[in-house]
C-alpha positions as CSV (number, residue, x, y, z in Angstrom):
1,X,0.0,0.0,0.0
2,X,1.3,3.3,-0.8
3,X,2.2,5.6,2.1
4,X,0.4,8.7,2.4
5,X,3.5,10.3,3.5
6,X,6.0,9.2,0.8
7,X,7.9,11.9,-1.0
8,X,6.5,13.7,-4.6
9,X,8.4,12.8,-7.3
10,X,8.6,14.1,-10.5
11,X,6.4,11.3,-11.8
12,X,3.8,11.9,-9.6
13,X,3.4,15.4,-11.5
14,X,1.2,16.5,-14.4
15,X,3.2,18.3,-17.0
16,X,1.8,21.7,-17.7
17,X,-0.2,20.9,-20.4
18,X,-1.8,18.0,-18.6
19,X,-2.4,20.6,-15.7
20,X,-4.0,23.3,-17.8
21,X,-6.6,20.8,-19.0
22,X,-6.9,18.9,-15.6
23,X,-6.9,21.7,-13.3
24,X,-10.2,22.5,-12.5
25,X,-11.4,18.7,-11.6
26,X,-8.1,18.4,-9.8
27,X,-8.5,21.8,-7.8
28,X,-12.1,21.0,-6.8
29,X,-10.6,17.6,-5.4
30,X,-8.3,19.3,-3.0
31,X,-11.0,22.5,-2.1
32,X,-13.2,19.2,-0.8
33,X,-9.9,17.4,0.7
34,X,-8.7,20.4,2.3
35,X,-12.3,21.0,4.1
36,X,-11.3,17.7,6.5
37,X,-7.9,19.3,7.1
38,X,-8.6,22.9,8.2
39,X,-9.2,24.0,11.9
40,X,-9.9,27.6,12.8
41,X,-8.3,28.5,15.7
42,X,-10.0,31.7,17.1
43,X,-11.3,34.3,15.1
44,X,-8.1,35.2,13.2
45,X,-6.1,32.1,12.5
46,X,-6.4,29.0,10.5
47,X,-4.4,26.1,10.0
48,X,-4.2,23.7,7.0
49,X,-2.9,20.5,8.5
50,X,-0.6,19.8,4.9
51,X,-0.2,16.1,3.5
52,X,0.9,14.8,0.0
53,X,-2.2,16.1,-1.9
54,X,-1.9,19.1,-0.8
55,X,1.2,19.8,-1.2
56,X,1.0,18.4,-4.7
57,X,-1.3,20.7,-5.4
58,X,1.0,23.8,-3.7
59,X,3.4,22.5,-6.6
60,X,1.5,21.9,-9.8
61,X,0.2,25.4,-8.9
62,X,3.7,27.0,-8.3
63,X,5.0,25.0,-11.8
64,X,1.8,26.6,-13.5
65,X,2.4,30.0,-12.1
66,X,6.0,30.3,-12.8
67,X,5.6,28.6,-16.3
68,X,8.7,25.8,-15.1
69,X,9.1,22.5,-16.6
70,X,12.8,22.0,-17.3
71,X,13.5,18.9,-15.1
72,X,16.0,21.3,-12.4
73,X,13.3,23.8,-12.0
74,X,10.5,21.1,-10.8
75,X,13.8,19.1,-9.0
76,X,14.0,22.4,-7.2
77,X,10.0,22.8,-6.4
78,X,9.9,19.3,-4.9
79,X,12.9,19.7,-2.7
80,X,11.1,23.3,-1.4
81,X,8.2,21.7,-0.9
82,X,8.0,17.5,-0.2
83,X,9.9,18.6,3.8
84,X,6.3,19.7,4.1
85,X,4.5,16.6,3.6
86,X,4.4,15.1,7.0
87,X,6.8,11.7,7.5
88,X,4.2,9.3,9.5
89,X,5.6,10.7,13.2
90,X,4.1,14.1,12.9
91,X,1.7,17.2,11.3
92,X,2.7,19.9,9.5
93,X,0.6,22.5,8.9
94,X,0.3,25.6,7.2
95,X,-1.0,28.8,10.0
96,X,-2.7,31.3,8.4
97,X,-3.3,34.8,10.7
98,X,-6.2,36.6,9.1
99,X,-7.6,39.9,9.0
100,X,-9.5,41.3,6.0
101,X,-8.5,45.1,6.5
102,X,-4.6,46.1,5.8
103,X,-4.1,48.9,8.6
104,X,-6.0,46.2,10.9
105,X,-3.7,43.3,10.1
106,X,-0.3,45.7,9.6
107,X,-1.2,46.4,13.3
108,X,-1.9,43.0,14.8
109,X,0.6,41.5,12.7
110,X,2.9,43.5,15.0
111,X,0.5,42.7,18.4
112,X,1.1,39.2,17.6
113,X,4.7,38.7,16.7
114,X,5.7,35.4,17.8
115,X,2.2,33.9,17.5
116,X,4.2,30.7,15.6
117,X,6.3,29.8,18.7
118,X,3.3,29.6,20.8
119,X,0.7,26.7,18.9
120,X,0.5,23.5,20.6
121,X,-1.2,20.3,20.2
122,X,-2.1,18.4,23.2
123,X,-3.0,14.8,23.6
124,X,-5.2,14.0,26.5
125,X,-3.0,14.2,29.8
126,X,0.4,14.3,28.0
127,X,2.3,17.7,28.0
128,X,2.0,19.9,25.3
129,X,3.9,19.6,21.8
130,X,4.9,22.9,20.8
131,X,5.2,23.9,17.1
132,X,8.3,23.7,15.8
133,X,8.0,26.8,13.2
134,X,9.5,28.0,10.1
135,X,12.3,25.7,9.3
136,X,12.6,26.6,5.8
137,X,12.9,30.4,6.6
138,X,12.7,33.1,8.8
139,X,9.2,34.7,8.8
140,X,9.1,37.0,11.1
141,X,11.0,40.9,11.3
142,X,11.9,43.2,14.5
143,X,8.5,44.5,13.8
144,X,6.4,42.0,13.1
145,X,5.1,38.7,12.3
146,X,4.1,37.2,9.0
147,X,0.9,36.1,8.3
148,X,2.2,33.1,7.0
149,X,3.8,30.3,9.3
150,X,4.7,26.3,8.7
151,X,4.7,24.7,11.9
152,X,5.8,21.0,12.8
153,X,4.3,18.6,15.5
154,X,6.7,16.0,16.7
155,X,4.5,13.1,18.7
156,X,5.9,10.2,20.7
157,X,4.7,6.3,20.2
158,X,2.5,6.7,23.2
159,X,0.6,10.2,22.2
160,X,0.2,8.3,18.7
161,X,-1.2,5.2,20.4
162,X,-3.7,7.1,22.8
163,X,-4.9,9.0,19.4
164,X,-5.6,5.7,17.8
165,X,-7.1,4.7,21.0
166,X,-9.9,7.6,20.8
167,X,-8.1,9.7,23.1
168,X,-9.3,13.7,22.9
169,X,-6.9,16.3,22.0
170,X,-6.4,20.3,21.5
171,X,-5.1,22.6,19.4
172,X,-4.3,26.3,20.5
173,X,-2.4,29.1,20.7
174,X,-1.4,30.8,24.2
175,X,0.0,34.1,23.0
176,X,-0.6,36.8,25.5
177,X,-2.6,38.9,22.4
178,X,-4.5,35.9,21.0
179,X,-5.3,32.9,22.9
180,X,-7.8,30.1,21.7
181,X,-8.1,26.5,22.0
182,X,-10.4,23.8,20.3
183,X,-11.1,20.9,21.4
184,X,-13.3,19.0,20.1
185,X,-13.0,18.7,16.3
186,X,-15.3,17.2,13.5
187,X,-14.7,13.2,13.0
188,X,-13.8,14.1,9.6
189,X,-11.1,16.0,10.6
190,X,-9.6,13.7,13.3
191,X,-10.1,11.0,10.8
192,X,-7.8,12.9,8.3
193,X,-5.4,13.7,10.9
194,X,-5.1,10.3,12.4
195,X,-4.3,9.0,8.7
196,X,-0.7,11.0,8.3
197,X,0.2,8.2,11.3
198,X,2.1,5.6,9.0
């Protein structure tokens, strides 16, 4: 059976052509995929919990975009991207900080610098697993935050075993300008989550 978590390769890739005239069935597959793999946490962040599709998807878009199809410009766009597909011990996901206005979000993009360093998952009575954030770069200035972060979630045997075992968990963020937890999510979603466990 194939891993959920293996590595894109090049094969796995449409070329552009193939893309242009598949795009819209393929995009509306990952809008619906993506549903069970979003949580909003508070009013003003969301995170995509990423896994191969996608990522795929992040990739076919950026080839598309950026017109590339000479075999060391996609070799580049895989090795950018495939760290973010999570390995069968962990989540990544994508945190998205929201605000609609532009002089509202310049100004709590600056309230909520370090926001990243402060998500946690928690597994029933175990203590928290912080987010390891933004390996691939820094996102953040001396004024401010982005309002784009990858963050990591490392889990032991025994968190991984009480999650298969129906045990609840949370997901938050205890930033002294934005704290909010959830804790129950939809089936759907746990379901989806529980699958990047190889």
């Amino acid at each position: 059976m194939e891993s959920n978590m293996q590595k894109l390769k090049h094969t796995d890739l449409m070329p552009l052509e193939q893309y242009a005239r598949e795009r819209n069935v393929f995009r509306t597959k990952v809008i619906a995929h993506k549903k069970t793999r979003q949580v909003a946490v508070g009013p003003n962040t969301t995170w995509l919990f990423e896994d191969r599709l996608t990522i795929q998807y992040q990739v076919q878009e950026m080839l598309r975009t950026e017109r590339i199809f000479e075999p060391e410009g996609i070799a580049d766009e895989l090795a950018a991207y495939n760290p973010l597909i999570p390995d069968g011990r962990n989540w990544k996901a994508t945190l998205l900080v929201e605000f609609a206005d532009p002089v509202v979000r310049a100004r709590e993009l600056a309230r909520l610098k370090g926001i990243e360093d402060r998500c946690y998952v928690q597994v029933a009575d175990f203590s928290r697993i912080a987010a390891i954030a933004d390996e691939d770069l820094e996102r953040e200035n001396e004024e401010k935050t982005s309002s784009v972060h990858f963050l990591r979630f490392e889990f032991t045997d025994a968190m991984v075993a009480a999650l298969r075992n129906g045990a609840a968990f949370t997901v938050g963020i205890d930033h002294e300008n934005y704290s909010h937890s959830v804790h129950a999510l939809a089936p759907a979603v746990r379901a989806a989550l529980l699958a990047d466990f190889a």
